[in-house]
Backbone as CSV, one residue per row, in Angstrom:
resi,resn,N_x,N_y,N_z,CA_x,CA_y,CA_z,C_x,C_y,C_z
1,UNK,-36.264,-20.814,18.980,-36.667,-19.410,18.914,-35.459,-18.520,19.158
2,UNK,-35.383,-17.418,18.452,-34.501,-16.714,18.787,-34.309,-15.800,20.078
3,UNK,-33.361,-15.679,21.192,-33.180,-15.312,21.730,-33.730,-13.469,21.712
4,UNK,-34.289,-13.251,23.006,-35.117,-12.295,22.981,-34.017,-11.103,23.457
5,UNK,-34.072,-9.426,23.293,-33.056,-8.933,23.925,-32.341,-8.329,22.613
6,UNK,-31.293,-7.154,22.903,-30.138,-6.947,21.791,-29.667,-6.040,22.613
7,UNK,-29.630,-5.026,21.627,-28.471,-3.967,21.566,-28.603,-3.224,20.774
8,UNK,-29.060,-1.766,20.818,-29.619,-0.654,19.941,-30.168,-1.035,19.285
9,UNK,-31.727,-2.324,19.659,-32.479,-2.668,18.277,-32.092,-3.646,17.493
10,UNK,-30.612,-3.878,17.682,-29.884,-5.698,16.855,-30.230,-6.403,18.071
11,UNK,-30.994,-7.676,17.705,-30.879,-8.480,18.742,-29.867,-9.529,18.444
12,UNK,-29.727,-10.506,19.709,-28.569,-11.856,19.893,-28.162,-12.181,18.679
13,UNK,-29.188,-12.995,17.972,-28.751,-13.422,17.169,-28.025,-12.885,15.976
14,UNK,-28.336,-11.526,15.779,-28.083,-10.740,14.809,-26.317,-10.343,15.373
15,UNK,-26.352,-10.201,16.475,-25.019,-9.711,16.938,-24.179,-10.537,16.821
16,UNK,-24.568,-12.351,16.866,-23.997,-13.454,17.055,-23.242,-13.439,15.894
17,UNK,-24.421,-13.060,14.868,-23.756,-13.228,13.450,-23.071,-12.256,13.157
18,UNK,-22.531,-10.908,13.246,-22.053,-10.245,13.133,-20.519,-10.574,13.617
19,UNK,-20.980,-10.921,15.110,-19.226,-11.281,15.230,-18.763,-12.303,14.339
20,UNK,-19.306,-13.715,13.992,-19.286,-14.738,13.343,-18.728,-13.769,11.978
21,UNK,-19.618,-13.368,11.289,-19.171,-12.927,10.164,-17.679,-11.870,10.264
22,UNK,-17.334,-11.094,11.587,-16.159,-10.624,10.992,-14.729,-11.824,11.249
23,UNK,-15.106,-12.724,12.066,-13.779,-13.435,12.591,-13.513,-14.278,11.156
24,UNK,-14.959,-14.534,10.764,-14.425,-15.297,9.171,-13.777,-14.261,7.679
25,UNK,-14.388,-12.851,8.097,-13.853,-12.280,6.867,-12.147,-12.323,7.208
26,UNK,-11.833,-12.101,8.897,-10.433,-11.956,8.504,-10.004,-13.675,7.967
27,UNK,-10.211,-14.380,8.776,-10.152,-15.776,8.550,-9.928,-16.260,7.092
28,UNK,-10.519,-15.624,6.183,-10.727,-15.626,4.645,-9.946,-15.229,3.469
29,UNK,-9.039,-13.592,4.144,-8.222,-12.714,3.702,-8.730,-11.985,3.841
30,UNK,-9.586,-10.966,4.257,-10.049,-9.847,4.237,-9.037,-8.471,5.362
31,UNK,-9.457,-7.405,5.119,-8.873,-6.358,5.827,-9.142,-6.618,6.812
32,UNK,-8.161,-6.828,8.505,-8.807,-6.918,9.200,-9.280,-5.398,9.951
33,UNK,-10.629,-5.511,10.812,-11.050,-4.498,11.297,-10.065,-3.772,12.315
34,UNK,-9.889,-2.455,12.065,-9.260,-1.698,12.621,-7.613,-1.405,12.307
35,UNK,-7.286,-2.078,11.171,-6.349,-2.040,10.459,-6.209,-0.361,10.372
36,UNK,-4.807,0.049,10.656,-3.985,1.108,10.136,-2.857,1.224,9.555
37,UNK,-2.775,2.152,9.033,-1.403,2.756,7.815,-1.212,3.819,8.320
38,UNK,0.180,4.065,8.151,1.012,5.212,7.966,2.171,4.971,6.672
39,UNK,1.558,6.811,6.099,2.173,7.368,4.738,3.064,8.058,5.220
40,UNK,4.030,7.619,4.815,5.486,8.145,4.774,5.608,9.968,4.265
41,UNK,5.409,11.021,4.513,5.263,12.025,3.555,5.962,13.179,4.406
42,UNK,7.166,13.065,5.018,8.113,13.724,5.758,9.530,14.171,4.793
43,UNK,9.712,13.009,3.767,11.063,14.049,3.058,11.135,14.899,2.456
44,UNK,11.805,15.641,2.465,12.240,16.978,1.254,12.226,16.546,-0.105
45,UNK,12.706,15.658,-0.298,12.878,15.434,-1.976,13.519,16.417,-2.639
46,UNK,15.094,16.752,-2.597,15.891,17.126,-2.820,16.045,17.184,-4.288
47,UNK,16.438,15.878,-4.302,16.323,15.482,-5.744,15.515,15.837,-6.474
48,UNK,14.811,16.267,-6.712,13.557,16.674,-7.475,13.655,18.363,-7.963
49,UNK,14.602,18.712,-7.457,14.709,19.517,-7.794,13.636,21.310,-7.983
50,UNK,13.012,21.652,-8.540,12.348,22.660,-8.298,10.938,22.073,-8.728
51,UNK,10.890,21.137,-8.379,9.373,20.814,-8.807,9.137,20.271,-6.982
52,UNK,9.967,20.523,-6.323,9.428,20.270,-4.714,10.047,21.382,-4.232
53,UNK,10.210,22.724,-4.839,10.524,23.635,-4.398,9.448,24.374,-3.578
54,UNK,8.078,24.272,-4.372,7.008,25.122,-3.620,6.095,24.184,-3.146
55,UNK,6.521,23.145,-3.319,5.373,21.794,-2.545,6.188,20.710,-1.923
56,UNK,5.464,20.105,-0.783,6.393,18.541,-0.865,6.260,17.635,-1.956
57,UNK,6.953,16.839,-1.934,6.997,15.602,-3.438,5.501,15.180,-3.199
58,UNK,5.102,14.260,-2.109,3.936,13.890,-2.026,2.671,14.491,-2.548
59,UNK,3.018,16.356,-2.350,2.035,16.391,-3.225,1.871,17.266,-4.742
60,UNK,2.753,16.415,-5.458,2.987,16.332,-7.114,2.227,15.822,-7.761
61,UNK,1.836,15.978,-8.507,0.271,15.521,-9.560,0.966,15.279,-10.466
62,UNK,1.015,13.501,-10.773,1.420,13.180,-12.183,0.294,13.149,-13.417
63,UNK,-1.149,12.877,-12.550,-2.337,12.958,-13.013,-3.415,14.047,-12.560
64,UNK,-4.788,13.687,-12.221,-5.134,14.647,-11.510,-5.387,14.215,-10.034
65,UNK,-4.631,13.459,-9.385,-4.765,13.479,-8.082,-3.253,13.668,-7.538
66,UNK,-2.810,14.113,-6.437,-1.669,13.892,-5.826,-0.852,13.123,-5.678
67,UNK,0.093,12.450,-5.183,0.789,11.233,-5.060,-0.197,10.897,-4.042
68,UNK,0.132,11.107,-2.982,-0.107,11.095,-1.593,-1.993,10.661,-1.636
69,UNK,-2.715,11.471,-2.484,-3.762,10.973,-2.765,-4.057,9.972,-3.149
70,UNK,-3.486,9.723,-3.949,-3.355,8.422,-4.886,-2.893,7.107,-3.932
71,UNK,-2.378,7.364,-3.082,-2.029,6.211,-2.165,-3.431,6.310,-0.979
72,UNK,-4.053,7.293,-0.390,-4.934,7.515,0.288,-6.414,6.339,-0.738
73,UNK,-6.580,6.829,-1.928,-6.965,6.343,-2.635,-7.454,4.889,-2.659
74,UNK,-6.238,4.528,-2.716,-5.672,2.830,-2.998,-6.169,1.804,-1.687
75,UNK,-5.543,2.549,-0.405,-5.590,2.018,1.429,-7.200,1.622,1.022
76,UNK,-8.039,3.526,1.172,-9.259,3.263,1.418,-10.518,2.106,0.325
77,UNK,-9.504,1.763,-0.758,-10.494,0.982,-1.411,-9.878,-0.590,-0.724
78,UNK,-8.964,-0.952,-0.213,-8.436,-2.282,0.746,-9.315,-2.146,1.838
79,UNK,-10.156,-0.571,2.090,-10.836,-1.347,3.859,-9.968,-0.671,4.515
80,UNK,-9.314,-0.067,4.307,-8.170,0.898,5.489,-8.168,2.066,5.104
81,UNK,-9.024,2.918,6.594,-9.563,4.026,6.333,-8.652,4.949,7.648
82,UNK,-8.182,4.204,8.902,-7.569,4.804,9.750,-6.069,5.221,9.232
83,UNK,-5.703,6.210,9.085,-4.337,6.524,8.515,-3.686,7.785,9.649
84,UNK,-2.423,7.794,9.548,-1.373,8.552,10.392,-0.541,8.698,8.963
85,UNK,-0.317,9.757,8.783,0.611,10.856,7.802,1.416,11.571,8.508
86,UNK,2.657,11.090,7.948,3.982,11.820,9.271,4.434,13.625,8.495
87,UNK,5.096,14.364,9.037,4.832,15.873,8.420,6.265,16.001,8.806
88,UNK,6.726,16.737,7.836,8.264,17.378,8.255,8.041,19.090,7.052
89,UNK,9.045,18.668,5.859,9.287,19.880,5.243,7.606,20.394,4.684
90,UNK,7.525,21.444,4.637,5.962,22.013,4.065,5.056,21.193,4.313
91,UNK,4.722,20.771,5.535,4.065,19.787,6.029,2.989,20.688,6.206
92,UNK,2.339,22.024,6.284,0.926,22.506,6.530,0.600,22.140,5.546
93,UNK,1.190,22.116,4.111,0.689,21.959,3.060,0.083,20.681,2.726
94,UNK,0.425,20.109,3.033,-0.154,18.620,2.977,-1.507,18.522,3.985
95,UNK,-1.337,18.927,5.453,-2.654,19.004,6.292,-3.204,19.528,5.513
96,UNK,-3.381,20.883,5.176,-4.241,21.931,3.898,-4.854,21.067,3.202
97,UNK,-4.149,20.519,2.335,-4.486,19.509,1.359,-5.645,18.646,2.262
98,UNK,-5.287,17.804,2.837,-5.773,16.250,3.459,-6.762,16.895,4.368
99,UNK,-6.718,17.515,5.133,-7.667,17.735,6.307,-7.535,16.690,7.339
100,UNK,-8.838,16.484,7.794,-9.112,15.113,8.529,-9.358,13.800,7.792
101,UNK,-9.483,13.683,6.317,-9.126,12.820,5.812,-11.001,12.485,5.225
102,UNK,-12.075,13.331,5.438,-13.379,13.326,5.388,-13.841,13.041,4.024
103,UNK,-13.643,14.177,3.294,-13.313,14.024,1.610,-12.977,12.757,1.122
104,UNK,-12.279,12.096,1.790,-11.314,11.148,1.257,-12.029,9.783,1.689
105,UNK,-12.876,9.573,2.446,-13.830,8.665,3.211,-12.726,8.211,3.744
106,UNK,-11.640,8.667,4.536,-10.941,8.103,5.952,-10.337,9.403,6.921
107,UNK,-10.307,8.632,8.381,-9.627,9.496,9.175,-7.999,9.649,9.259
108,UNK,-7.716,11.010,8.758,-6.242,11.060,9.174,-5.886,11.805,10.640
109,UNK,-4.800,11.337,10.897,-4.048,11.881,12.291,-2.465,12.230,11.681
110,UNK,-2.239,13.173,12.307,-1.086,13.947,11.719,0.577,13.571,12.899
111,UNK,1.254,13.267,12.560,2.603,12.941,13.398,3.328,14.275,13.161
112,UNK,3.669,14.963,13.975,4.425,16.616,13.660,6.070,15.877,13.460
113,UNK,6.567,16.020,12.629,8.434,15.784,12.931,9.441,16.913,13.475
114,UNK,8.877,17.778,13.104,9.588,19.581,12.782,10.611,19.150,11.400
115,UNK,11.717,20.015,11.749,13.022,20.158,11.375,14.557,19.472,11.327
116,UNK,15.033,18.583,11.049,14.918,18.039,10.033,13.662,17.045,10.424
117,UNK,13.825,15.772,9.135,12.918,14.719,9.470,13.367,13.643,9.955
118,UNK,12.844,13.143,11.209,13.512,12.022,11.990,13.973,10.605,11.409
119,UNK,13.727,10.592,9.753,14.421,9.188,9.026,12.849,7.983,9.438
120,UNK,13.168,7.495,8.683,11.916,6.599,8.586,11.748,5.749,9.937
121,UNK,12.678,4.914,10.820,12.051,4.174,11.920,11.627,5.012,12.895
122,UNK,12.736,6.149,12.672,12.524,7.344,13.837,11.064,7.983,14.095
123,UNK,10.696,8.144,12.639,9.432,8.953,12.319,8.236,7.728,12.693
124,UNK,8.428,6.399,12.396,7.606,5.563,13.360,7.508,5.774,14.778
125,UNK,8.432,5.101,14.854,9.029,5.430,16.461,7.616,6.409,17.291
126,UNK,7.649,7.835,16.645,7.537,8.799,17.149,5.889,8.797,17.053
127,UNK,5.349,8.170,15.404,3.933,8.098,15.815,3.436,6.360,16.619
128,UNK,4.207,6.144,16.930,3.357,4.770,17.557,2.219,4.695,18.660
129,UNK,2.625,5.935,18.954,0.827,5.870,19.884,-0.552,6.112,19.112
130,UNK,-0.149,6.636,17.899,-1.310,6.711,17.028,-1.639,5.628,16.473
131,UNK,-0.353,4.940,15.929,-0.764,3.562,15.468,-1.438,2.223,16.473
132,UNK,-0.985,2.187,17.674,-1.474,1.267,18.354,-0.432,0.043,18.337
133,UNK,-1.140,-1.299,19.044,-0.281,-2.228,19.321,-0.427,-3.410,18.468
134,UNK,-0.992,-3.212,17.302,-1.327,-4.215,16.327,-0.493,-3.954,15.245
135,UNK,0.084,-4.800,14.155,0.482,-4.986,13.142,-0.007,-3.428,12.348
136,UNK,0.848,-2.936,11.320,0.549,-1.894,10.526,0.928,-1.463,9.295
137,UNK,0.150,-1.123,8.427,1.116,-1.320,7.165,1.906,0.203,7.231
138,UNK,2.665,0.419,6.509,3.728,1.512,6.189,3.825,1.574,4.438
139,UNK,3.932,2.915,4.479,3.849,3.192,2.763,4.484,4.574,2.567
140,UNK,5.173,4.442,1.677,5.731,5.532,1.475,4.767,6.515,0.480
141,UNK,4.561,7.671,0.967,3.635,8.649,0.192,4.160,9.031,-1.121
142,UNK,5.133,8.770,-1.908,5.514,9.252,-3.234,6.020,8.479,-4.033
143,UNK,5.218,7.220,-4.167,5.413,5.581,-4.963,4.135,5.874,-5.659
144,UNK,4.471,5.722,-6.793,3.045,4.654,-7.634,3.148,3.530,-8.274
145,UNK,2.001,2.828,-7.442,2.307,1.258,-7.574,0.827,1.265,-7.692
146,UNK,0.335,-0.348,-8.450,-1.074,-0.940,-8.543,-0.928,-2.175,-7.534
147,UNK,0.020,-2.200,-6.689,0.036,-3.011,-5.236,-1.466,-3.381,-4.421
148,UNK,-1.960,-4.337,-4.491,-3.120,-4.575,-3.499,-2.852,-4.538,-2.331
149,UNK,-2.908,-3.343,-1.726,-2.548,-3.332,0.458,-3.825,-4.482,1.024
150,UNK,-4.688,-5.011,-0.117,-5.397,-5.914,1.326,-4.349,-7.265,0.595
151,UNK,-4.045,-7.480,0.184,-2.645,-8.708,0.178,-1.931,-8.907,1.496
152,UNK,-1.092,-7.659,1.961,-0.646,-7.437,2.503,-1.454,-6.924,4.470
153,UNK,-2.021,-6.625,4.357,-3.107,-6.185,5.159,-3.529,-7.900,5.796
154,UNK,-3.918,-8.871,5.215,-4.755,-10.424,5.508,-3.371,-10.787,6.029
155,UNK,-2.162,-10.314,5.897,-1.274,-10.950,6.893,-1.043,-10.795,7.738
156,UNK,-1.563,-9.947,8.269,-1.671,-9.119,10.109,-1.903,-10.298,10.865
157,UNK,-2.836,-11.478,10.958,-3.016,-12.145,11.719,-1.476,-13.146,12.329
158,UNK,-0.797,-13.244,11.109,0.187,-14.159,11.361,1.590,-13.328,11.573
159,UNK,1.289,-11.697,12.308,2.331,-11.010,12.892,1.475,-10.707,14.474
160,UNK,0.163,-10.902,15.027,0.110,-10.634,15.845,0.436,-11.143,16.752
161,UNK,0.995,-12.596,17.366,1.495,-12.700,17.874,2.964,-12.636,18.217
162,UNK,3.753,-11.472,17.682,5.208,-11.034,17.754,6.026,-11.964,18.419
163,UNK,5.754,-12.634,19.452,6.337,-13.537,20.600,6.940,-14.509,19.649
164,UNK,6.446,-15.119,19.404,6.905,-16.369,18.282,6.553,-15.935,16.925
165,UNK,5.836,-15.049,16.565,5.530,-14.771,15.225,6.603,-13.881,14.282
166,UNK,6.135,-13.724,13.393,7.072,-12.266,12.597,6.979,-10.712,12.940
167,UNK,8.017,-10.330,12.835,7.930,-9.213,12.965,7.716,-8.067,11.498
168,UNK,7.389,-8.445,10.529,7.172,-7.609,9.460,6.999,-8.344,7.837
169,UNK,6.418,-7.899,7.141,6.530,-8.247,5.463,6.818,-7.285,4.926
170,UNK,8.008,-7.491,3.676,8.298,-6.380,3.299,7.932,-6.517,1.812
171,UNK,7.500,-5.859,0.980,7.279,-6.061,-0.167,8.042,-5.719,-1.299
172,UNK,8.796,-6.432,-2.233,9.907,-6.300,-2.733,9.571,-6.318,-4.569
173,UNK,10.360,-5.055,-5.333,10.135,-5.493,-6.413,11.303,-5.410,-7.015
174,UNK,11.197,-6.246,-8.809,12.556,-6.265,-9.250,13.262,-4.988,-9.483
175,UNK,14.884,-5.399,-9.255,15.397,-4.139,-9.378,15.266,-3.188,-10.595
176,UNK,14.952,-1.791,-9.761,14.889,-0.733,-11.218,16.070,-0.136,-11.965
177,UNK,16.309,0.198,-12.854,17.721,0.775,-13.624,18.417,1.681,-12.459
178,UNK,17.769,2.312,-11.546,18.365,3.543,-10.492,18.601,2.785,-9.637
179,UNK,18.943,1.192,-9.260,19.314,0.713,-7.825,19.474,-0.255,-8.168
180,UNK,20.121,-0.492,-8.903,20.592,-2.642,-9.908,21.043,-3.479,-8.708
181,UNK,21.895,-2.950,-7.834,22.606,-3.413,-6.635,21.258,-4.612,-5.733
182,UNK,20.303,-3.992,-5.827,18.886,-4.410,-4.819,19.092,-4.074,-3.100
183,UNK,18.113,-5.051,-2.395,18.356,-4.633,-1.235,18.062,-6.086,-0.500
184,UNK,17.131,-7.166,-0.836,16.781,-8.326,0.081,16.741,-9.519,-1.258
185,UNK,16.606,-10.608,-1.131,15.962,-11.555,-2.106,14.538,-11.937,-1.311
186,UNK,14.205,-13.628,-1.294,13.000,-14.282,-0.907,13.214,-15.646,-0.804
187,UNK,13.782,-16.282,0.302,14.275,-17.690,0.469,13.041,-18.724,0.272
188,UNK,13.193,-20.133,0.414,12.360,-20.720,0.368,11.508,-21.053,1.007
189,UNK,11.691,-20.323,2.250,10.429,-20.212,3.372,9.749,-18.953,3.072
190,UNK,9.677,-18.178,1.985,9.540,-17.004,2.132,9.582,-15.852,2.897
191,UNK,10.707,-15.825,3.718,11.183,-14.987,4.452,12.503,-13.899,3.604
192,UNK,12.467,-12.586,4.191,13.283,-11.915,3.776,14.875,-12.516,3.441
193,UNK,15.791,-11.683,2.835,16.738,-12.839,2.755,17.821,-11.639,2.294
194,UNK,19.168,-11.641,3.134,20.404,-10.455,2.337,21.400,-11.107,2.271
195,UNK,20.971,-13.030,1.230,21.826,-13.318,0.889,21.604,-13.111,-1.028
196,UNK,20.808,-13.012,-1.408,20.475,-12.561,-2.575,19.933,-11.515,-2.919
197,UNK,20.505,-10.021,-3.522,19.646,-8.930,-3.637,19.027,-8.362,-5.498
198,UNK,18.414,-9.506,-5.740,18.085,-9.227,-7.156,16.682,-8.580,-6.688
199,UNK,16.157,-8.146,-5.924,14.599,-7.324,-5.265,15.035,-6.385,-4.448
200,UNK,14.327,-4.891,-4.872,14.187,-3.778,-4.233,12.902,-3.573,-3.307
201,UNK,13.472,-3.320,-1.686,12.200,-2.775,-0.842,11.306,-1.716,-1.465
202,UNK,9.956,-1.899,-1.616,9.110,-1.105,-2.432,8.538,-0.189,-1.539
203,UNK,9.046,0.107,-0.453,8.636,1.217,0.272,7.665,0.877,1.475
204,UNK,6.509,-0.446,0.900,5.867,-1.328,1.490,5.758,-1.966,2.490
205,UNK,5.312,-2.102,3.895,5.304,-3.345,4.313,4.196,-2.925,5.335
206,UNK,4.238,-4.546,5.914,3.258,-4.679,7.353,4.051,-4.708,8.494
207,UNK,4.095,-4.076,9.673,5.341,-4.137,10.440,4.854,-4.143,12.416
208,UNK,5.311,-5.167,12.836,4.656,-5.066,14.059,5.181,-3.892,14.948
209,UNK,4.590,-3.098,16.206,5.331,-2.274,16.727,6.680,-2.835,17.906
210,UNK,6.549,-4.591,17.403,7.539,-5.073,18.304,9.080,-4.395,17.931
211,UNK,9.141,-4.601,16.229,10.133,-3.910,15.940,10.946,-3.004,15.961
212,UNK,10.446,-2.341,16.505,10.620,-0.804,16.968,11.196,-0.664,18.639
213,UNK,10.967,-2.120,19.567,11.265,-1.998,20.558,12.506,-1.545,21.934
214,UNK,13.513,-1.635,20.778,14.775,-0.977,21.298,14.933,0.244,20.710
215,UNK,13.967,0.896,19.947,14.562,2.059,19.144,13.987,3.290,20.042
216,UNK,14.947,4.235,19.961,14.901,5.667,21.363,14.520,5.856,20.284
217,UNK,13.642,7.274,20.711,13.498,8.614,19.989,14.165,9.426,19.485
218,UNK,13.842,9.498,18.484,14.844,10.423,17.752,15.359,10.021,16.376
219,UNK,16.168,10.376,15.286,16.690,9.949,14.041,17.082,8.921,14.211
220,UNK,16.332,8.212,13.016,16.713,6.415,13.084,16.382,5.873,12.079
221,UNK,17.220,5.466,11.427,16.819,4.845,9.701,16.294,3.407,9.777
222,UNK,15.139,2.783,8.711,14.905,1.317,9.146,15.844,0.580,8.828
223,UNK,16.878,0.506,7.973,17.190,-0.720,7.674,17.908,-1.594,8.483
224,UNK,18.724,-1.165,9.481,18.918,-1.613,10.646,18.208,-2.493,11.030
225,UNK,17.274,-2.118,11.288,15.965,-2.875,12.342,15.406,-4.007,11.673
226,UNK,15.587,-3.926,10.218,14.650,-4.503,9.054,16.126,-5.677,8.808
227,UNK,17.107,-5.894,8.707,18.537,-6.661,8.801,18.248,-7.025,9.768
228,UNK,18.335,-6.446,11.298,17.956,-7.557,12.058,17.230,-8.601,12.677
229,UNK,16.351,-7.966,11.728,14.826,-9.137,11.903,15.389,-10.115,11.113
230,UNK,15.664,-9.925,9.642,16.083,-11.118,8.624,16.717,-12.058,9.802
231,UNK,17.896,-11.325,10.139,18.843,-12.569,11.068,18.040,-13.083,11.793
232,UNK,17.249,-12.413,12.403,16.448,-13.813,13.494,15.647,-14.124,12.552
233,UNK,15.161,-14.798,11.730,14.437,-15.126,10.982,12.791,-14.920,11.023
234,UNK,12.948,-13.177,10.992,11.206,-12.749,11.827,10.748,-11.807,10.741
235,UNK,11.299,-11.704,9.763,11.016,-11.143,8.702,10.559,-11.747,7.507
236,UNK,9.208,-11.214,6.839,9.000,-11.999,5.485,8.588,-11.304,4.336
237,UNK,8.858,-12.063,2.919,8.451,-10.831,2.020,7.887,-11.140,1.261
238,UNK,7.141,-10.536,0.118,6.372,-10.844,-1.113,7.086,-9.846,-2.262
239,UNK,7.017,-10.668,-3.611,7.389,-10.065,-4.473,5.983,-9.212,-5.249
240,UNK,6.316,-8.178,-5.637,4.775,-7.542,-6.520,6.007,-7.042,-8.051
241,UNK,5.228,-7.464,-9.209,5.373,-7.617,-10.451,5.130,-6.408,-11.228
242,UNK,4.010,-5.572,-10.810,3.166,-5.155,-11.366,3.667,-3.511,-11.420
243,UNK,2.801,-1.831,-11.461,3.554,-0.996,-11.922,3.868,-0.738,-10.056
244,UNK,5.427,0.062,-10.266,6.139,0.666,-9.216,7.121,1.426,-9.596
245,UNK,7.380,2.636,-9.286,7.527,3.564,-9.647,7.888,4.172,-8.729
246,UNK,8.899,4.626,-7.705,9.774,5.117,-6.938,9.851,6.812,-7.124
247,UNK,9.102,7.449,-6.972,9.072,9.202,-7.738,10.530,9.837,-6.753
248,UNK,11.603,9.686,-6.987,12.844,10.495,-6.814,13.012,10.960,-7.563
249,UNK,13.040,11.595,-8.935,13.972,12.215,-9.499,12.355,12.733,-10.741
250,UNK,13.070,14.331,-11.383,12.251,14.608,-12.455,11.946,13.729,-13.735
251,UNK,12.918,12.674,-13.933,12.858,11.799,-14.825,11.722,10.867,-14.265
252,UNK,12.073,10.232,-13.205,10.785,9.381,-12.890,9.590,9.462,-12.419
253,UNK,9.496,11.015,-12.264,7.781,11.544,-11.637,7.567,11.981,-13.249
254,UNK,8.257,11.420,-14.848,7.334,12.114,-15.663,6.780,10.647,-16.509
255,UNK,8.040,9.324,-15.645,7.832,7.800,-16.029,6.506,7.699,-15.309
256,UNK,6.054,8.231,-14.154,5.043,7.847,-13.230,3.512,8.707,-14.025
257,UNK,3.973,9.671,-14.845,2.925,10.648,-15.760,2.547,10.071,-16.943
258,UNK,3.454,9.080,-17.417,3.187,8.100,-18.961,2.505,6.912,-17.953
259,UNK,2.961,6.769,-17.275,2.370,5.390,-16.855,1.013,5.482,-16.810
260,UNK,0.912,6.184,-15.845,-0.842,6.666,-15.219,-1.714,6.777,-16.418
261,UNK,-0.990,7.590,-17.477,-1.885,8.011,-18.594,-2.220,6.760,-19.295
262,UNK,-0.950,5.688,-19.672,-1.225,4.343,-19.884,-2.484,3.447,-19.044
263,UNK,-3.026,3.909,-17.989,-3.415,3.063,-16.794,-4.799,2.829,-17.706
């Protein structure tokens, strides 16, 4: 007989199975619960010239949604609805835009940078109390990619233990005509690798907040941090094939406008 008793009306058994059922979805690949992201959407975008003159890049419409949307988009159909959006240049504009993230069926939390923008580890750095002490993905707000974040997301389990585990996945694609040089390869353990750079960091990754552990406050670029993980061998990566699209320059936010229309 089933155990008599619950919890707002679920009883034992029902609860039993509930936990049962989420330890196997992560177990399986699934998003795990309580998974968060943070969108990168703090640079100026210089480069871009007067088309981020009266907006940030992030929010440029190659189609009819935003960049920045379009990545909001993508998270919340993986199961990742908790998001942190970091703010620097015309950053009301983007809150304006986003709100609390309601519209969008997720919650956003806002990281203030001011003036300039604290560089990408920095600008972690600075929201990590929002993110928490679990594994997290990172995305840059002005990429369009058809990247699956729950790929990337089902690997959280095998960064939570930082102690002996990894400290990050970075997701790497082949080099584009604007960066031939690359930045990592993919050894045969599949770990990051800067002895071969035929793969560009796609802006992408899952990253524990161990990484971050010597880094002060204040301006701080990742790649540092992201090199020295490779050397201890706590870094790992995946290659993605598929569309990516780097929006720096007016030429390639109009490659990212054929594409979409192609989609």
């Amino acid at each position: 007989m089933p155990a008599k008793g619950g919890y707002n009306g679920i009883d034992y058994v029902s609860l039993q199975w509930l936990a049962d059922h989420r330890r196997i979805r992560v177990r399986l690949g699934g998003t795990p619960p309580g998974m968060k992201a943070m969108l990168l959407a703090a640079g100026r975008g210089e480069r871009m010239g007067e088309l981020s003159t009266a907006a940030p890049k992030p929010l440029l419409r190659p189609n009819d949604e935003a960049l920045i949307e379009r990545q909001i988009r993508l998270l919340r159909e993986a199961g990742i609805t908790d998001l942190v959006v970091n703010l620097s240049y015309r950053g009301a504009l983007i809150r304006e835009l986003l709100g609390d993230g309601t519209r969008y069926g997720v919650a956003i939390r806002y990281s203030e940078e001011g003036e300039p923008p604290l560089e990408t580890a920095g600008g972690i750095v600075k929201a990590l109390p929002l993110l928490g002490p679990q594994p997290f993905l990172v995305v840059n707000a002005d990429i369009v990619t058809d990247f699956d974040y729950r790929s990337l997301a089902r690997r959280a389990g095998e960064h939570a233990a930082s102690a002996t585990g990894l400290l990050g996945t970075l997701v790497l694609v082949p080099n584009p005509a604007h960066h031939p040089g690359g930045d990592y390869g993919i050894d045969a353990s599949g770990l990051a690798s800067v002895h071969a750079t035929h793969l560009t960091f796609a802006g992408i990754s899952l990253l524990h907040p161990e990484l971050f552990a010597n880094t002060a406050a204040g301006r701080a670029p990742l790649r540092p941090l992201l090199d020295a993980a490779i050397a201890a061998r706590r870094l790992a990566a995946v290659r993605h094939d598929g569309l990516w699209i780097d929006v720096g320059t007016p030429a390639r936010f109009a490659a990212a406008r054929r594409a979409l229309l192609a989609c």
